[in-house]
C-alpha positions as CSV (number, residue, x, y, z in Angstrom):
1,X,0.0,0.0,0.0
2,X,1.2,3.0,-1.2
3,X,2.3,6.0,2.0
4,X,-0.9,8.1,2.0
5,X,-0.1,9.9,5.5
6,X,0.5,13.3,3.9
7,X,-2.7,13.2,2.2
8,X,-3.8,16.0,4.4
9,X,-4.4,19.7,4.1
10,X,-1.3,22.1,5.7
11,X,-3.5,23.2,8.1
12,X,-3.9,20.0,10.0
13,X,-0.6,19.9,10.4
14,X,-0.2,23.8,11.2
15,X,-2.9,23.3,14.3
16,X,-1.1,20.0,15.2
17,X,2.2,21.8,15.7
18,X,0.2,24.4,17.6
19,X,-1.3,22.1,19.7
20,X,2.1,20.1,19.8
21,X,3.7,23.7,21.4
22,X,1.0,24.4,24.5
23,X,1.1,21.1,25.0
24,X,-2.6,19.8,24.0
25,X,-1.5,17.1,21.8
26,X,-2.6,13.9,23.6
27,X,-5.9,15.8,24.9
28,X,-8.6,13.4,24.1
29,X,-11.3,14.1,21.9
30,X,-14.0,12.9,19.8
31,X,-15.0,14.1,16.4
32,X,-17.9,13.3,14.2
33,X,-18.0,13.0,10.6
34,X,-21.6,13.5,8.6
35,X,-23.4,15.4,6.0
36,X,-26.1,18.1,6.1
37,X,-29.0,18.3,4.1
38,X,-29.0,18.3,0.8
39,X,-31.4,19.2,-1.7
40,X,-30.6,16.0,-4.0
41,X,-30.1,13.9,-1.4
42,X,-32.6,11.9,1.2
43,X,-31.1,9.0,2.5
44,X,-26.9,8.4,1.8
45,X,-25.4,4.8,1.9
46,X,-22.5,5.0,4.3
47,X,-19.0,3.5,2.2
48,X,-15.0,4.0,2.2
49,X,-14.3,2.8,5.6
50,X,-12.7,-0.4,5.0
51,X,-10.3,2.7,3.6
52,X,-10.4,4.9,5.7
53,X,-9.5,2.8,8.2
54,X,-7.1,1.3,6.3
55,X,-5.5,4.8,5.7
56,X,-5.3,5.6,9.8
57,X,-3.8,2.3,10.7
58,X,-1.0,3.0,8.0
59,X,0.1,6.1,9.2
60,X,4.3,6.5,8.8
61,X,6.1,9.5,8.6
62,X,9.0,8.6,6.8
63,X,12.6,10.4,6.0
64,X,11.1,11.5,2.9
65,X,8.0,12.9,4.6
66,X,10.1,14.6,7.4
67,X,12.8,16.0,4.9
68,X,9.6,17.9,3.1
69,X,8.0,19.1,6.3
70,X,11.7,20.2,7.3
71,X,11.9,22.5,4.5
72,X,8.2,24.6,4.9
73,X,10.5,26.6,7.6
74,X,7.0,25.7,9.9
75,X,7.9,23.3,12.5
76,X,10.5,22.6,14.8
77,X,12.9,19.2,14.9
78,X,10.9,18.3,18.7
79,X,7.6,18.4,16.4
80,X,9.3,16.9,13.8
81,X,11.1,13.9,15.8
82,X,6.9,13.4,17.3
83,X,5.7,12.8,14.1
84,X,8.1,9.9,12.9
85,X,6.9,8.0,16.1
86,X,3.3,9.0,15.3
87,X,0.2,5.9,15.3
88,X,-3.5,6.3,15.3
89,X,-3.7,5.1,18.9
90,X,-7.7,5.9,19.3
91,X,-10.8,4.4,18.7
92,X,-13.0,4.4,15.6
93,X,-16.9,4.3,15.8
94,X,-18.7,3.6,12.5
95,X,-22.1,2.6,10.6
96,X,-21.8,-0.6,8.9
97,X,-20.7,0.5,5.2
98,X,-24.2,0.0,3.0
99,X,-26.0,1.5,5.6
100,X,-28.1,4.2,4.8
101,X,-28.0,7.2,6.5
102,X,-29.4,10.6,6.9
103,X,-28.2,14.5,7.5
104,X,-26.9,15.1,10.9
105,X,-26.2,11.4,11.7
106,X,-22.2,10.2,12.6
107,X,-21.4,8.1,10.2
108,X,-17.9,8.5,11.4
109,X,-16.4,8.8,15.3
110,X,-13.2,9.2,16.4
111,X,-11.8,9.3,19.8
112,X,-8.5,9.9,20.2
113,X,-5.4,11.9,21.6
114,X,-6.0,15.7,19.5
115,X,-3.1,16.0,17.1
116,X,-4.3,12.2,15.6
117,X,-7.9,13.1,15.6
118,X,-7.3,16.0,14.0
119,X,-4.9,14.9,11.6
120,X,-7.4,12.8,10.5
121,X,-10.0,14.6,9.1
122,X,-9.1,15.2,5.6
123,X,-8.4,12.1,4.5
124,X,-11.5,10.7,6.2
125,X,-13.4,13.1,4.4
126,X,-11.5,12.6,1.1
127,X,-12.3,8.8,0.9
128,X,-15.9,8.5,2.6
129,X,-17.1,11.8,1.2
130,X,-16.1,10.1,-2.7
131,X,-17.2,6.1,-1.8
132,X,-20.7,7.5,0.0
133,X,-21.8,10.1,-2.7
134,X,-21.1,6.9,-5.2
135,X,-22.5,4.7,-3.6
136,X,-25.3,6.6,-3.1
137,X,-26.0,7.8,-7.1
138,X,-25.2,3.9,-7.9
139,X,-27.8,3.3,-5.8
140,X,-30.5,5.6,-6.9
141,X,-30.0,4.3,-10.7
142,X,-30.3,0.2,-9.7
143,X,-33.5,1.2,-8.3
144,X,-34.6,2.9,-11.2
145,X,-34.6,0.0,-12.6
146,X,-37.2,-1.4,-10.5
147,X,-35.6,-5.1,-11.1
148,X,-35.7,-5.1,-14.3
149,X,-32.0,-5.7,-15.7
150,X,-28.9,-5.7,-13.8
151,X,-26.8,-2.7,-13.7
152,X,-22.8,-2.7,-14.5
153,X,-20.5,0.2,-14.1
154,X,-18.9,1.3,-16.9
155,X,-17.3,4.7,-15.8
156,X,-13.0,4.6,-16.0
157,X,-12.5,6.5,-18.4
158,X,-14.9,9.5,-17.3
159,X,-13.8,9.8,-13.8
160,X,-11.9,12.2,-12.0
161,X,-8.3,9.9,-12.3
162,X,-7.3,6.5,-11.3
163,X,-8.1,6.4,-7.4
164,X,-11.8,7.8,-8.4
165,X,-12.1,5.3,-10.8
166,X,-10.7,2.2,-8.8
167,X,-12.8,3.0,-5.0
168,X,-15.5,4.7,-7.6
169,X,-16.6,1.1,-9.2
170,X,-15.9,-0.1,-5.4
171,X,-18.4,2.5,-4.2
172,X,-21.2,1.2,-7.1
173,X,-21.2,-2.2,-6.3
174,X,-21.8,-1.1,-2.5
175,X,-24.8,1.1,-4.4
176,X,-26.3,-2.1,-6.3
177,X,-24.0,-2.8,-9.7
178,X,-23.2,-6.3,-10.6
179,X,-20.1,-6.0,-12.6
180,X,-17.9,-3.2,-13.5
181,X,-15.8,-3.1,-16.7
182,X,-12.8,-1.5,-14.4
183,X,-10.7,-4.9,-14.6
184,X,-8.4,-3.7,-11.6
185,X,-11.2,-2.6,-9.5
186,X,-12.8,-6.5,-10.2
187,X,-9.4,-7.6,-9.2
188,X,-8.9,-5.9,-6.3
189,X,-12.4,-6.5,-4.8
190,X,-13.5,-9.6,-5.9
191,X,-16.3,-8.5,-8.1
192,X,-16.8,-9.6,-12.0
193,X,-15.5,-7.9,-14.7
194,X,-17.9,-6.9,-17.7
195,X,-17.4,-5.9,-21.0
196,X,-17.2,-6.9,-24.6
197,X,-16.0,-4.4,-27.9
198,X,-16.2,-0.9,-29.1
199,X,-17.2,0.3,-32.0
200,X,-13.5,0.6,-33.0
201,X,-13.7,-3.2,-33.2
202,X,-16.8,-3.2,-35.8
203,X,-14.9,-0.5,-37.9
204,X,-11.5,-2.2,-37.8
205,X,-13.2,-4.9,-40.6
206,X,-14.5,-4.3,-43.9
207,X,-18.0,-5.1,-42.9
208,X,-20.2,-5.4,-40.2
209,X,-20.9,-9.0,-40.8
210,X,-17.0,-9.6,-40.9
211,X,-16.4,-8.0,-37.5
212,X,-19.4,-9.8,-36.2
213,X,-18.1,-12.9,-37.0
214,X,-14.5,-13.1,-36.1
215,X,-15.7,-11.8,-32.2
216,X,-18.1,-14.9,-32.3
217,X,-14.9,-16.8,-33.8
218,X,-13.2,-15.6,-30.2
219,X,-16.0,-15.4,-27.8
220,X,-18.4,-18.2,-29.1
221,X,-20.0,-19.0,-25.4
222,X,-19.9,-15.2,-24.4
223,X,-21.3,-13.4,-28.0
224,X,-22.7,-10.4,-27.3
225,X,-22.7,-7.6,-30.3
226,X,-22.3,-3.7,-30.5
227,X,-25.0,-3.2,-33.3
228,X,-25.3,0.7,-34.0
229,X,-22.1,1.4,-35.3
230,X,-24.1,2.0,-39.0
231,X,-27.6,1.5,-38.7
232,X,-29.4,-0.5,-35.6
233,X,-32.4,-1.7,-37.5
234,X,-30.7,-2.2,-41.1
235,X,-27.7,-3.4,-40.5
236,X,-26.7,-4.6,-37.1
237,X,-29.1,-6.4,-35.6
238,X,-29.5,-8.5,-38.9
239,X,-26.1,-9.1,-39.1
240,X,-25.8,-10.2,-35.2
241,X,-28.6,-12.4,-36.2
242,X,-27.0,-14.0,-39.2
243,X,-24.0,-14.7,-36.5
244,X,-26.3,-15.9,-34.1
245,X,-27.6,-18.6,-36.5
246,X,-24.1,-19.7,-37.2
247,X,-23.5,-19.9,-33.7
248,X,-26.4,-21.8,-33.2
249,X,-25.6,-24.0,-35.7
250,X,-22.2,-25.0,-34.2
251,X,-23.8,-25.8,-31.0
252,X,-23.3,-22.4,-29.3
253,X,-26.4,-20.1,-27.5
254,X,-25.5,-16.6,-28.3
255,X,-25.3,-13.6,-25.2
256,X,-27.3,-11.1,-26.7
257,X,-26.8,-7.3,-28.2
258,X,-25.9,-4.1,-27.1
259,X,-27.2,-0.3,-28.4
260,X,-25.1,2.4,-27.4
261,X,-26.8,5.5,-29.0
262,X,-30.5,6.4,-30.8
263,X,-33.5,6.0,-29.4
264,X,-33.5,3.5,-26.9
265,X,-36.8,2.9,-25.8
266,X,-37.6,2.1,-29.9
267,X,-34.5,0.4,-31.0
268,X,-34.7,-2.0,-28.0
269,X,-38.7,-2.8,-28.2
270,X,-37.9,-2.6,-32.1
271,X,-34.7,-5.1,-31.4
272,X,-36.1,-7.6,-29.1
273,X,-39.1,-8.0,-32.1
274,X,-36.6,-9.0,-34.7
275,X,-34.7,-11.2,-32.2
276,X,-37.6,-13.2,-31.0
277,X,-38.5,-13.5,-34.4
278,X,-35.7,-15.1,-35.2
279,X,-35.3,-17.6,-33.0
280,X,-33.3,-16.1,-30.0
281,X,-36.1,-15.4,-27.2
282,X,-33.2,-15.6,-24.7
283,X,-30.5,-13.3,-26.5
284,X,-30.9,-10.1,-24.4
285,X,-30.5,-6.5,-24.8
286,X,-27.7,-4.3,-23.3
287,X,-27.6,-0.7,-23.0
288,X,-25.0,1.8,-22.5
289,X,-24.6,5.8,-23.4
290,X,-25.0,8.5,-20.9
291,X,-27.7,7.1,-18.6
292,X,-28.8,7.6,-15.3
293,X,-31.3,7.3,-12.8
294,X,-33.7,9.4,-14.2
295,X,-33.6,8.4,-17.5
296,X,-33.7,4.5,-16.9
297,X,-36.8,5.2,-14.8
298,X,-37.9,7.2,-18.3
299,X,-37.1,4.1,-20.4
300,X,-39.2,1.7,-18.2
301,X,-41.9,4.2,-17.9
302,X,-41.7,3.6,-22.3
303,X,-41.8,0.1,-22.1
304,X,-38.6,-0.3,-23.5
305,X,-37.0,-4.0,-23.4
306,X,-34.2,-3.8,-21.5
307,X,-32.3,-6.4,-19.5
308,X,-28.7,-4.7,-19.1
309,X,-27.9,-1.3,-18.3
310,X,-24.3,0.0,-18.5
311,X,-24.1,3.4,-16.6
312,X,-20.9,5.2,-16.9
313,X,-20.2,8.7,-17.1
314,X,-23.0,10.4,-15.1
315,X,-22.7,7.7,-12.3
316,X,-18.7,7.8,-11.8
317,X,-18.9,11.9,-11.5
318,X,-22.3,11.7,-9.3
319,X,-22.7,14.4,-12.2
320,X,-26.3,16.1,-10.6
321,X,-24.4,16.0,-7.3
322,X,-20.6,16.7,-7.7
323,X,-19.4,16.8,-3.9
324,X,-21.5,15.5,-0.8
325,X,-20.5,17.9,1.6
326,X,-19.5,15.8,4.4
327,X,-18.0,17.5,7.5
328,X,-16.4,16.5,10.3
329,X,-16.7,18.3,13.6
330,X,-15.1,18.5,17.0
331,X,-18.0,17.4,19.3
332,X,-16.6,16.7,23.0
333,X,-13.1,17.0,24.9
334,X,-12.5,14.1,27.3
335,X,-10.8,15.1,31.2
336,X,-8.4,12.6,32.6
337,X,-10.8,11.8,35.6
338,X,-13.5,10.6,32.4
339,X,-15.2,13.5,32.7
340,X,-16.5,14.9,29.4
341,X,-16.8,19.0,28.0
342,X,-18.9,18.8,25.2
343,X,-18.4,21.0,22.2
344,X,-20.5,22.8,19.7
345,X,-20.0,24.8,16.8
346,X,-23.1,27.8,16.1
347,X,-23.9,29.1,12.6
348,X,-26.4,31.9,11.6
349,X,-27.6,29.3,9.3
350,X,-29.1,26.4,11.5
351,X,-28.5,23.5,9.2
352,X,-24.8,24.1,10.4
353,X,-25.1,24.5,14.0
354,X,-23.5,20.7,15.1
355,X,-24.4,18.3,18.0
356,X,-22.4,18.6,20.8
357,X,-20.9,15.6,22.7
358,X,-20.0,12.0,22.4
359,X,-23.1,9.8,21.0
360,X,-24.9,7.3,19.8
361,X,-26.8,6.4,16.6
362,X,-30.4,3.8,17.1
363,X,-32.8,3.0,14.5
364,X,-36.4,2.3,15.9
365,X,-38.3,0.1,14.0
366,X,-42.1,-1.1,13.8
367,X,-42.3,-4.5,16.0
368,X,-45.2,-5.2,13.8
369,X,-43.8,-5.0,10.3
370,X,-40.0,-4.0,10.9
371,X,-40.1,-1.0,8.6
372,X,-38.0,2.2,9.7
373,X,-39.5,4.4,11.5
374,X,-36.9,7.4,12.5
375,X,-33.5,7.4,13.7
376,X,-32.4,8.7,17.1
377,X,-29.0,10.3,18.5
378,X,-28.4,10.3,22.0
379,X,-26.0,10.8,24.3
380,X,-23.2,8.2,24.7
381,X,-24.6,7.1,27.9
382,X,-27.8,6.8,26.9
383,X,-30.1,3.8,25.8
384,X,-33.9,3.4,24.1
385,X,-36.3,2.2,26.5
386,X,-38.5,0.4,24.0
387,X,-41.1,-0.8,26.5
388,X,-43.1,2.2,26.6
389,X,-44.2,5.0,24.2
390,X,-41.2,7.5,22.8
391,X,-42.4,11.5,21.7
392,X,-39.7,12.3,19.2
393,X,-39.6,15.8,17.9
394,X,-38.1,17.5,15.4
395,X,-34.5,19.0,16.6
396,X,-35.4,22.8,15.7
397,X,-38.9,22.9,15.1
398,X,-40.1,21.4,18.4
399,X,-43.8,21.9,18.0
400,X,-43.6,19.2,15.4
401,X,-43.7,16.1,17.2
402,X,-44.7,12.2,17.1
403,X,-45.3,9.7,19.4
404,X,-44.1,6.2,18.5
405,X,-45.0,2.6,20.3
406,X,-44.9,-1.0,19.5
407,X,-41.3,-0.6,18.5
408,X,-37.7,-1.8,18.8
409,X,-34.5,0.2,18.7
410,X,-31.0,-1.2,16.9
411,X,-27.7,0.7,17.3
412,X,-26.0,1.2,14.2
413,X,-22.3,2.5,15.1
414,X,-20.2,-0.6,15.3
415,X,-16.6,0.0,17.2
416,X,-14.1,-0.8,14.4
417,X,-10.5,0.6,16.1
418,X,-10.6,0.1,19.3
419,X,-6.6,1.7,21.1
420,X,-5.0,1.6,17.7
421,X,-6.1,-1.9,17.0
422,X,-8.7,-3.8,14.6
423,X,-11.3,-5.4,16.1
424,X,-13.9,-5.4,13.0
425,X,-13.8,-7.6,10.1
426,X,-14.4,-6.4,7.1
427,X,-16.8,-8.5,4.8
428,X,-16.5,-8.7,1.2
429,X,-17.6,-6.6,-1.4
430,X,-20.8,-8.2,-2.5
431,X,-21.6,-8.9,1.2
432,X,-21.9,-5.7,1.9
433,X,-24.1,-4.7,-1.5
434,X,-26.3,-7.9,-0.3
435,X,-26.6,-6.2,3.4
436,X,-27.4,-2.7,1.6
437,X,-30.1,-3.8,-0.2
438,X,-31.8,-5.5,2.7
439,X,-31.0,-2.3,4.8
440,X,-33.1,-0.3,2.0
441,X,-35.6,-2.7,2.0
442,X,-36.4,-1.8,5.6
443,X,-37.6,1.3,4.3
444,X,-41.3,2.4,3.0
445,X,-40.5,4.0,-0.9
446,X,-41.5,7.4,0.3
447,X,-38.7,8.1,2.1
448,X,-36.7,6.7,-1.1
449,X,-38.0,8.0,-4.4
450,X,-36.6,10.3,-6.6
451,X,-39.2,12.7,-6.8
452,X,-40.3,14.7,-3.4
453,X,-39.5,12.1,-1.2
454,X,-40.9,12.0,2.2
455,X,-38.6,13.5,4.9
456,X,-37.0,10.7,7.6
457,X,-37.4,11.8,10.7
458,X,-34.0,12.1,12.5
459,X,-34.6,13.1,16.4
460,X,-32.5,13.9,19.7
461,X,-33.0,12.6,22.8
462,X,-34.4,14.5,25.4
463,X,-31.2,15.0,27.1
464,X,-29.0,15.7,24.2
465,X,-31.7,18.4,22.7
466,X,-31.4,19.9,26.5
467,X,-27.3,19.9,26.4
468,X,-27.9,21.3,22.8
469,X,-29.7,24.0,23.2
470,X,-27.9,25.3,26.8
471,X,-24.6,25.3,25.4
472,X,-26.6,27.4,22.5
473,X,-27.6,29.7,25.1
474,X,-24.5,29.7,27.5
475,X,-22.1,31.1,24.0
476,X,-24.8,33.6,23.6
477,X,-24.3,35.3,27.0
478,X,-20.4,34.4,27.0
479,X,-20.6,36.3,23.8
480,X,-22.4,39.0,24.7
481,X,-20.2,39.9,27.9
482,X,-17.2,39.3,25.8
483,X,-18.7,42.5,23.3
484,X,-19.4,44.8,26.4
């Protein structure tokens, strides 16, 4: 694994040597990474932390590192002799990755000495900021489908480099994809590789038919056709039927087509006509070229007959939703005795005013038919009494409130470092798209369309709206006395 430590903005390292100097270094802390609201975005699915973790468990500042940091003219050789000892020596809180999530929830906690936690945040946002975002527009388009086809990624050569590309196909099989065409991505995570020609192939031979026929001569067991490098309806899918037949003939069952371009709704119900017709009911039909979730769901709506969809461009780049905006936010400072300060960060804009201390994260579901009903954050010592009736309120807008019963609460952080060490194990790849999907299935399809979706309720406890909202007031008169 290639030395990632200095993937970090200057002024982590500024603040650490600051800290380093009065001597607040090993103050323990905890921080909590999340997202606000978003107007494109209801529910998230939580991803990157196999590397993230990864990333904070590998930290080593070598000579090269040091020599660097040596010549910025910043820090001194005591600061600079601390960091080539340097480990993450804390503890790591987390959601499950495939979990879905909402604005305001920690994803992410960290507990550590301050100069590590601290450190830590811009790589933590770099990698789970990228994975969660494309996980979550992967996500969005293999519902669209509504089951019908499987979805394969097909988006290396339009993302932003080689690491987008590599944890970018990672992230969309966490979001639902079957296959990706990124071979070193399929290597790497154990997921199948997809793929068959461009149109360079079909243009390489002096006829359709020609090129048609030496693939089939390569792939006879695998045979699946571009057919709209000339004409869809006149040329290609004839020819890939002529192929078929030959294949057919020799004992083979041919894979099918694929239409990059036109209309695709009428070339594939057009397509699948002229296929059946000919004898090859089970040859399906692949698409590819610029879709997303939002058209698929267009497509079905047309009746078009689909059964593959390869989404590349606009899924890679999240292209309606660039960035999502994840933070990560000094929430409590922990005394020597145990005791705890918690911290809290205001805002004119109340979207950005964070939750102070060190917490917890439950679902509550209905006993009755185990859907979601909201999500809860409490305080770190706190726990769901689900014998008895719970009011949850909205955090701001307290008026607005709801009284739930009949249901049963689940804690969703999972303690992944605990003092520097592993103590999670990480499942595979298509374990975790297997867990998302039954996570999202726990969920009523309000709260997950694409169009005006229904608002999750994400509460606070009693106690921590209480700590919230006095800390809110205490700055206010700290403040104001401060000004006179």
């Amino acid at each position: 694994m290639r030395n990632l430590t200095l993937l970090t903005d200057l002024y982590q390292l500024t603040m650490g040597y600051g800290f380093y100097r009065q001597n607040k270094h090993e103050e323990e802390v905890v921080f909590d990474l999340f997202f606000r609201k978003n107007a494109l975005i209801t529910y998230s699915l939580a991803a990157g932390l196999q590397q993230a973790v990864e990333y904070l468990l590998n930290w080593h500042f070598d000579e090269e590192d040091i020599a660097y940091l040596r010549s910025l003219n910043l820090f001194d050789e005591g600061f600079l002799a601390y960091l080539r000892t340097m480990k993450f020596t804390g503890d790591v809180y987390a959601v499950r990755e495939g979990e879905p999530v909402f604005p305001g929830e920690p994803i992410l906690t960290v507990k550590a000495p301050l100069i590590q936690a601290q450190f830590a945040e811009t790589a933590l946002l770099n990698i789970i900021n990228h994975q969660t975002l494309i996980a979550t527009k992967s996500s969005k388009i293999c519902r669209a489908t509504q089951g019908k086809g499987v979805v394969m990624e097909f988006g290396l050569r339009r993302a932003q480099g080689p690491d987008a590309g590599i944890y970018g196909a990672r992230a969309a099989v966490i979001g639902g994809c079957a296959s990706t065409s990124n071979v070193i991505a399929a290597q790497a995570f154990g997921v199948p590789a997809a793929g068959t020609m461009a149109h360079s192939w079909v243009m390489d031979y002096p006829t359709e038919y020609e090129a048609f026929r030496a693939y089939a001569d390569a792939y006879p067991e695998n045979c699946l056709l571009l057919v709209d490098t000339y004409d869809t309806l006149r040329s290609g899918v004839p020819n890939a039927i002529k192929v078929f037949r030959e294949l057919k003939e020799k004992g083979y069952k041919p894979k099918g087509i694929r239409l990059d371009s036109g209309d695709l709704a009428y070339l594939s119900k057009k397509a699948r006509k002229m296929l059946d017709e000919a004898g090859f009911p089970e040859a399906i039909i692949c698409v590819s070229g610029d879709l997303d979730e939002r058209s698929i769901n267009s497509l079905i709506q047309q009746g078009a007959r689909i059964d593959s969809w390869g989404v590349g461009t606009r899924l890679i780049t999240s292209e309606d939703l660039p960035a999502l905006g994840g933070v990560y936010k000094l929430s409590a400072v922990i005394h020597k005795d145990g005791s705890m300060t918690p911290k809290i960060k205001l805002s004119d804009n109340t979207a950005k005013i964070t939750n102070p201390a060190f917490k917890k994260l439950y679902r509550l579901y209905d006993k009755t038919d185990g859907m979601a009903i909201a999500d809860l954050i409490t305080l770190r010592e706190e726990s769901v009494d689900d014998s008895q009736p719970l009011t949850l309120f909205h955090p701001v807008e307290t008026w607005k409130q709801h009284e739930v019963e009949n249901f049963y609460a689940e804690e969703l952080q999972h303690t992944i470092v605990e003092k520097g060490k592993l103590v999670y194990q990480f499942p595979k790849l298509v374990e975790i798209r297997e867990f998302s999907k039954q996570r999202l299935s726990k969920f009523w399809e309000e709260y997950l369309r694409l169009d005006l979706p229904h608002v999750y309720k994400v509460d606070l406890s009693k106690k921590l709206h209480t700590l919230k909202f006095g800390l809110i007031d205490d700055i206010r008169k700290k403040t104001k006395k401060d000004i006179r």
